[in-house]
N, C-alpha and C positions, 0 to 999 in steps of 0.2 A: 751950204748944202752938203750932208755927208753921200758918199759914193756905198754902195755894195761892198768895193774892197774894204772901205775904212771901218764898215760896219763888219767882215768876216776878222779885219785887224783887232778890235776889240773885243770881239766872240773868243777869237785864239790868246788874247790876253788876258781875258776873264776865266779864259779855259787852266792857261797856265799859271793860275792865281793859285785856284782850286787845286792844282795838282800840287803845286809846293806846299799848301796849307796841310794837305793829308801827308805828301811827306815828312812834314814835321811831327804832324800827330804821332804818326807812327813810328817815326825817331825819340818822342819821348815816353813812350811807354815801353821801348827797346830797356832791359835790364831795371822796371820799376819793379818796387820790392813785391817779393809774393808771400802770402801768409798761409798758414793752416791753423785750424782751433778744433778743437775733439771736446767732449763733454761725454760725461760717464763710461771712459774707459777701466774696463774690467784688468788689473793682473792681477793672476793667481803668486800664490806663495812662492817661493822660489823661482820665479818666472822672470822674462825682464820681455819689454816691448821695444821693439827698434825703428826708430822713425826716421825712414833715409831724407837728410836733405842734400839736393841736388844742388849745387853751387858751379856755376860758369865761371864764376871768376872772382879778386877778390871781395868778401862778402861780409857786411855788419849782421853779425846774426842778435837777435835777442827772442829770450822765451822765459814763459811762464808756466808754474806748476802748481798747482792745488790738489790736496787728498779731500775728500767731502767724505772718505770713507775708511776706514781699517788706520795701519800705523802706518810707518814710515818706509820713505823709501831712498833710495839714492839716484840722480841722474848724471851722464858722462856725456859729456862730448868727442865722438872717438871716429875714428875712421872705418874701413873695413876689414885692415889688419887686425886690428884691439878691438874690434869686432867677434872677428874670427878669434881671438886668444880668448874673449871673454867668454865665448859659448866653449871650447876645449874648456874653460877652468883654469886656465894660465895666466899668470900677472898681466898686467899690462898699460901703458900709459894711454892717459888722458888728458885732453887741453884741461889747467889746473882755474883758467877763470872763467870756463863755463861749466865745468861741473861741481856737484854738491853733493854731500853725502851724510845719510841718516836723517834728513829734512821732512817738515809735511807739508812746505811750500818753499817753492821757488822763483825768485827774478834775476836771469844770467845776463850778460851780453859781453860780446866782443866781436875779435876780426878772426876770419878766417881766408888761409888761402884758397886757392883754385882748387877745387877737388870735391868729391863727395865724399859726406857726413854720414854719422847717424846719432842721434840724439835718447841715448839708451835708459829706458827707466827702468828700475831694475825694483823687486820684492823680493825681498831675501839676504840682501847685506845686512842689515841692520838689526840689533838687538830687538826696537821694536816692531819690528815684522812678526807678527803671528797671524796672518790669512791673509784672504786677499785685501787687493786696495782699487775702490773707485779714486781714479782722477779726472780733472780737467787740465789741457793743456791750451796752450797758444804758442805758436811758431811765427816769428817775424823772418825772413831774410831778403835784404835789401844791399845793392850795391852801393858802396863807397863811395863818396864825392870824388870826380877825378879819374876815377875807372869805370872802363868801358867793355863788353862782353865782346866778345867774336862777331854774335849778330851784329850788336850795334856798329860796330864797325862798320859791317857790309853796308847796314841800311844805311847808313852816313855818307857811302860811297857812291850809294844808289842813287837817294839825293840828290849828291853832287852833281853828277851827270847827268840827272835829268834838269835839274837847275840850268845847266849849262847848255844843255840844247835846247831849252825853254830860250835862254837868251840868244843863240845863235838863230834860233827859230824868228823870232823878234825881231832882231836885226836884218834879218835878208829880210824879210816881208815889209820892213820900213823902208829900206836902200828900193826894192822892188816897185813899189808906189811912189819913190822920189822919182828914180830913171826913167819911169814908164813914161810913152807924152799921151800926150791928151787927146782924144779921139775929138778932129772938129766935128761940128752941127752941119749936119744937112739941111740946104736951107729943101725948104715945101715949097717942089714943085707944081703940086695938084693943087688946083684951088676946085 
């Protein structure tokens, strides 16, 4: 016959089932990849569009580029420096295996470090640029196998510790119900 205690024991172990499963949840959606996609994006002629991607840490980036409309354009993978130099009109580098140039579609990918991006389509390098250009884009960026963001760290640590007073938890309430003695029976006085 189960007692009340043994029945609040299994409540607090069903309890802390539940809390480690959501920690986990939430541990692995820590640094899963995030995407953006656009359709019928308008640049004008000499124009360029700057799509900041934000990166925690290091990051598999890959994207897609389609023209459904005008000529050609170029896009760059560049920082906020070569950012900043492209809008002045000053040379400037760009990561050489994610960007393309004079294209009416693109598929890039590689690695990049910790840092923020921006992924610059540009109307107006190119010979055949003569007005605007409708595009569509697709933006993947997902972390690396093996690396872990800032957050996920924490949340990892979070875990941990609750993991661990889950089990310290456990354990005295088990030691608790061993040591305890047993309340004898009143025998029934009244008849």
């Amino acid at each position: 016959m189960h007692s009340r205690r043994s029945y609040g024991f299994v409540g607090f172990a069903a309890a802390s089932f539940v809390t480690a499963m959501v920690c986990l949840i939430v541990i692995s959606t820590v640094g899963s990849p995030s995407s953006v996609s656009r359709t019928g994006v308008v640049i004008q002629k000499d124009s360029l569009n700057a799509i900041p991607i934000k990166n925690v840490g290091t990051a598999n980036i890959n994207y897609s580029i389609f023209i459904s409309s005008g000529g050609n354009i170029s896009a760059y993978m560049i920082n906020q420096d070569e950012l900043t130099s492209l809008e002045n009109g000053t040379s400037f580098p760009s990561y050489a295996d994610l960007s393309c140039i004079d294209i009416s579609q693109a598929s890039r990918s590689g690695n990049l470090s910790s840092g923020e991006y921006y992924l610059v389509i540009v109307n107006g390098l190119s010979v055949n640029s003569t007005g605007p250009v409708t595009i569509d884009y697709h933006i993947d960026v997902g972390s690396q196998s093996g690396s872990m963001s800032l957050v996920g760290w924490i949340w990892s640590i979070v875990a941990l510790i609750a993991a661990v007073a889950m089990a310290v938890g456990i354990i005295i309430l088990s030691q608790e119900k061993r040591t305890k003695p047993a309340t004898p029976k009143r025998p029934n006085t009244l008849r």
